[in-house]
C-alpha positions as CSV (number, residue, x, y, z in Angstrom):
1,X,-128.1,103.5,-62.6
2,X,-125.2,101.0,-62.7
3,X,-123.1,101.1,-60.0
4,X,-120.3,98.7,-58.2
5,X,-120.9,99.8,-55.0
6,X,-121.3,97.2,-52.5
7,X,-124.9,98.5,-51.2
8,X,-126.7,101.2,-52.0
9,X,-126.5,104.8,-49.5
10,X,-127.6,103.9,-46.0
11,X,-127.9,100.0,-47.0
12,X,-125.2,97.4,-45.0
13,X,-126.3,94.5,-47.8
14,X,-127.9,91.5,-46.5
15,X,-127.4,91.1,-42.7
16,X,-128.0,86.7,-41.7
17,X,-130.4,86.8,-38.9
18,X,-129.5,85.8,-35.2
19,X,-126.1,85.5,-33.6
20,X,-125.5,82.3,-35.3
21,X,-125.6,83.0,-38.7
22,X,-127.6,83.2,-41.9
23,X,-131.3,81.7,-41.3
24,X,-132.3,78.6,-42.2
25,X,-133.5,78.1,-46.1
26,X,-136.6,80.0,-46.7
27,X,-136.8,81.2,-43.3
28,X,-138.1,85.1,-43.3
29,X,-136.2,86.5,-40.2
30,X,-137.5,89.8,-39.1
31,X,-135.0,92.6,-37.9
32,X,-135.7,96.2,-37.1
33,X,-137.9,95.9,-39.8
34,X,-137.1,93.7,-42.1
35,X,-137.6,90.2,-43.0
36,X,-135.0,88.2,-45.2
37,X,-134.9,85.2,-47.0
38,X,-132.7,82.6,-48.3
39,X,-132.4,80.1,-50.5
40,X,-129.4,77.4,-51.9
41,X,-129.3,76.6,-55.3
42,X,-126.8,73.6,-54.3
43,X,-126.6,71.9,-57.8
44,X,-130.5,72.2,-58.3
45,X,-131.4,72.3,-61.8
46,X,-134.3,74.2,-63.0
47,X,-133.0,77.2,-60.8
48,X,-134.9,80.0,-62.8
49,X,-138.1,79.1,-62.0
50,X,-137.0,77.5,-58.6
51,X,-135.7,81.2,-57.9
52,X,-139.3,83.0,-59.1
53,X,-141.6,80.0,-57.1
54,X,-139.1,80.8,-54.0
55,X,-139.7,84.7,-54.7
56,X,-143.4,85.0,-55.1
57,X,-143.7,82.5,-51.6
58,X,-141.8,85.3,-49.9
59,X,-144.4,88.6,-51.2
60,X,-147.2,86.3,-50.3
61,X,-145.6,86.1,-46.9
62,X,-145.2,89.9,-47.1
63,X,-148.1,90.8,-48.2
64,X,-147.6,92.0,-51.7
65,X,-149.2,89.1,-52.9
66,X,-152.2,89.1,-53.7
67,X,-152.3,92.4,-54.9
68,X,-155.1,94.5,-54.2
69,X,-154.4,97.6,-57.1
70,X,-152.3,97.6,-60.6
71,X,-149.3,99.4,-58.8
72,X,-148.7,97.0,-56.2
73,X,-150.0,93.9,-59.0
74,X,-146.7,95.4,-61.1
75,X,-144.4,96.2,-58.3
76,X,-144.7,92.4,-57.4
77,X,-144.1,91.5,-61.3
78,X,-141.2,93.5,-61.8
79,X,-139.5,91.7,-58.5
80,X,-140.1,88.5,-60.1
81,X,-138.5,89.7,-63.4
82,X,-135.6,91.0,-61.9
83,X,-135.2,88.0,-59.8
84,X,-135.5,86.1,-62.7
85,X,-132.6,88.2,-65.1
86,X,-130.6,88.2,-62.1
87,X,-130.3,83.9,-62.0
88,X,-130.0,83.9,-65.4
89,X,-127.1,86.1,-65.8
90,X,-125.8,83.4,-63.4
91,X,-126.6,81.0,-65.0
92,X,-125.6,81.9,-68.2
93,X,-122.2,84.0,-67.5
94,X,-121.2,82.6,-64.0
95,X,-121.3,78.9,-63.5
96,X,-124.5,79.3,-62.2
97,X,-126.2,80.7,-59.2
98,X,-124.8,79.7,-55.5
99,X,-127.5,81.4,-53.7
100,X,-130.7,84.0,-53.6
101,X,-131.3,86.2,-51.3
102,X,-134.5,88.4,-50.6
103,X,-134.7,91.0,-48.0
104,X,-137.6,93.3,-47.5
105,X,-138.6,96.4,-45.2
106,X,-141.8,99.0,-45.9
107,X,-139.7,100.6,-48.3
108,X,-137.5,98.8,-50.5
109,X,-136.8,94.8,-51.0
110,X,-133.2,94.0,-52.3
111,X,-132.3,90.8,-54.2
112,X,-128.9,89.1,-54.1
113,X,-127.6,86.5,-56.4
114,X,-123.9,85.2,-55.6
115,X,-122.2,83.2,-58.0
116,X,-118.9,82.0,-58.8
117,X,-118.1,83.7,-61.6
118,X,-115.8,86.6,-62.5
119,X,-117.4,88.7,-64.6
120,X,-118.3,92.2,-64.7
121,X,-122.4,92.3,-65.1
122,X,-123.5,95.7,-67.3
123,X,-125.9,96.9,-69.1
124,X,-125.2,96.2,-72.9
125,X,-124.4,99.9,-74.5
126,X,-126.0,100.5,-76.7
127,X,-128.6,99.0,-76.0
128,X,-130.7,97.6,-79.3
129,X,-134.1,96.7,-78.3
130,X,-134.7,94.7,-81.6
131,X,-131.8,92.4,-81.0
132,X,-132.3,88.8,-79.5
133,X,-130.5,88.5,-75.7
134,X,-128.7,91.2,-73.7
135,X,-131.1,93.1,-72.7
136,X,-131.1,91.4,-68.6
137,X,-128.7,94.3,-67.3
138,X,-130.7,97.0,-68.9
139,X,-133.8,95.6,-67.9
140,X,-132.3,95.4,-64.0
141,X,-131.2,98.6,-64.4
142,X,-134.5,100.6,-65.7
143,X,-136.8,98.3,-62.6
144,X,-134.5,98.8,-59.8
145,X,-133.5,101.7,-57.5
146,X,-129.7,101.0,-57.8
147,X,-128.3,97.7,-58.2
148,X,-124.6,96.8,-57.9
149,X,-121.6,94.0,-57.3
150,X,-119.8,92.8,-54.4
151,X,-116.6,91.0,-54.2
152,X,-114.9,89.2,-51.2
153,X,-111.4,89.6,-51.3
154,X,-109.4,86.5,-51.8
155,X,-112.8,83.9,-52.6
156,X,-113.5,83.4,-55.9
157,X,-117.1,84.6,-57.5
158,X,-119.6,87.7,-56.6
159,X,-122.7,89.2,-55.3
160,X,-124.9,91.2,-57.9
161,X,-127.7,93.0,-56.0
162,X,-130.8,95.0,-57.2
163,X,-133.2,97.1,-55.0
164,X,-136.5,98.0,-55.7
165,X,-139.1,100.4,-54.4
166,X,-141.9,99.1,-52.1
167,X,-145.5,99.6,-53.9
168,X,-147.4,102.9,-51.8
């Protein structure tokens, strides 16, 4: 499902832990439930696999790493792939990726990746599975949940976020 909603039903999007703000970079903050983390790109290079190393710290922290069966050895995998399309859309239609976020409860994790670009992410239609490149929105869109874009009014770039089902 493609969608431009800003969350999904019943989500409010990333929320920064504490009164002060966003955590500290690669902090996991608990709240009612969840844990979230964060990490600046800030004109690092190598940002795709930077993104994925970042990701798979975070489900070891959460437990979905190691995996003990197949289901929750390919949940893990597909958050790692979508985290991956996700900063490389960035990279390669945005002027690259600003920031990752990772927020996870028992029953779905969400990824954000903000940018500065103006484009509209989609799913290529049709989509021609034989065909080199463009297949990162259609792959986003068969793993996740939902997914969707946010924009800020008046500041310049976006928000594309993906949500995923929690292995049983």
């Amino acid at each position: 499902m493609s969608t431009t909603r800003p969350h999904s039903p019943g989500d409010r999007g990333h929320e920064p832990g504490g009164a002060s703000g966003a955590p500290e970079e690669g902090a996991s903050v608990p709240s009612a439930g969840r844990q979230f983390r964060r990490l600046s790109f800030g004109g690092e290079s190598g940002v795709v696999p930077l993104a994925r190393d970042f990701t798979r710290q975070a489900l070891y922290a959460w437990g979905w790493m190691p995996a003990a069966t197949a289901d929750r050895r390919a949940a893990a995998e597909d958050v790692l792939l979508v985290v991956s399309e996700l900063v490389t859309n960035a990279c390669l239609h945005a002027e690259g990726p600003d920031e990752l976020w990772i927020a996870c409860d028992n029953k779905v994790i969400r990824i954000e990746v903000s940018d500065r670009g103006a484009g509209q992410p989609a799913p290529r239609t049709p989509h021609r599975a034989g065909r080199p490149g463009g297949h990162g929105m259609f792959i986003v869109q068969r793993l996740c949940l939902d997914w969707g874009v946010v924009r800020t009014p008046g500041v310049a770039g976006k928000t594309v976020w993906a949500e995923l089902g929690a292995p049983a």
